[in-house]
C-alpha positions in Angstrom: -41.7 -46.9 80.0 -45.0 -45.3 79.6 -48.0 -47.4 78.5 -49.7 -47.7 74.8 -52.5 -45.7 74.3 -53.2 -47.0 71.5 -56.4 -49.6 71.7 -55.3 -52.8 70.6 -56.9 -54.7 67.1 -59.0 -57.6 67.4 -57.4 -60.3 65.0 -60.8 -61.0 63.6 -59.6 -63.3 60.1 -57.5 -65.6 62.4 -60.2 -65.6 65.3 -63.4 -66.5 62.8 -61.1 -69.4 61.6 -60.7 -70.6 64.9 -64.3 -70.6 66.1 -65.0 -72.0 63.2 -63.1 -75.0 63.5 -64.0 -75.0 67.2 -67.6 -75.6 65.9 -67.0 -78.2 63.6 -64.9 -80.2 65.7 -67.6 -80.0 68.3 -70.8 -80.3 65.8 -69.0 -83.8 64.7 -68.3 -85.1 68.0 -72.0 -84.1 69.7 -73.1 -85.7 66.5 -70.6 -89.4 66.5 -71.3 -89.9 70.2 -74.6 -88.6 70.3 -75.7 -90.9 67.4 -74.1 -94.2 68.8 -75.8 -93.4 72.2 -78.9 -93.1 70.5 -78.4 -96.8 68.8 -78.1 -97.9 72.6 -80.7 -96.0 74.2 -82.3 -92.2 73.5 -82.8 -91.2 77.1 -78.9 -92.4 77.5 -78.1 -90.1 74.3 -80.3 -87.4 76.1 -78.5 -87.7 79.4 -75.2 -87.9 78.8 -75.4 -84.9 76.1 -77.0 -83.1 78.7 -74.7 -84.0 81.5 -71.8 -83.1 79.0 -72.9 -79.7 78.1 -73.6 -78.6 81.7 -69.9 -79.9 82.6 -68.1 -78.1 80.0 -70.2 -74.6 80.8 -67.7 -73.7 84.0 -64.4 -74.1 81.8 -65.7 -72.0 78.7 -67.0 -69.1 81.1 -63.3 -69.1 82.6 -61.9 -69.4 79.4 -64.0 -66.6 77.7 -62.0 -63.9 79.5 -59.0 -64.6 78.0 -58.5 -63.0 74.5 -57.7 -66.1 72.3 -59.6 -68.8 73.9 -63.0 -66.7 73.7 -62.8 -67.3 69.9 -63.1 -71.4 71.2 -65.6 -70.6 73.4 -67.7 -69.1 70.7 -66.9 -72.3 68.2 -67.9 -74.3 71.1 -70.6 -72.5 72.4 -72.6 -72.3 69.6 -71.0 -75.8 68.2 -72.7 -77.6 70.9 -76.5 -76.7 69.9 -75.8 -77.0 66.2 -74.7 -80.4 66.7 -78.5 -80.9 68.9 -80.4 -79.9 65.9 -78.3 -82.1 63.7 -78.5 -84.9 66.2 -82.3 -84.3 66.7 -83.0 -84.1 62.9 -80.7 -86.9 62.0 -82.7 -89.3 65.0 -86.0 -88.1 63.5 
């Protein structure tokens, strides 16, 4: 057997959707736990959000090589900054 030559086609409809519920599951948790921290203490909400996006940093740079979870790691990745803002706007 010989191999394709053809270049394979990026699923892009089914890979938006998935990012995009990647981000809004993320935005709403940042914002849930991020808001009851802040009801506790800020510098707690600010540390442990911190803390949190450092951790998951390693596991979505492995994951981003492989072809469907990189559409995750884009929800997520731009999910967890979005969910900041709204956390940082919403505490204001």
């Amino acid at each position: 057997m010989t191999p394709s030559s053809a270049p394979s086609v990026t699923p892009w409809a089914t890979g938006l959707t998935l990012a995009a519920f990647a981000l809004a599951v993320t935005v709403v948790t940042v914002v849930a736990f991020g808001s009851v921290l802040v009801g506790i203490s800020p510098v707690l909400a600010l540390v442990v959000n911190l803390v949190a996006g450092a951790g998951v940093a390693p596991t979505l740079w492995v994951w981003s090589r492989v072809p469907l979870w990189r559409w995750v790691v884009a929800g997520v990745a731009a999910g967890i900054p979005a969910g900041w803002l709204i956390l940082l706007a919403a505490s204001l």
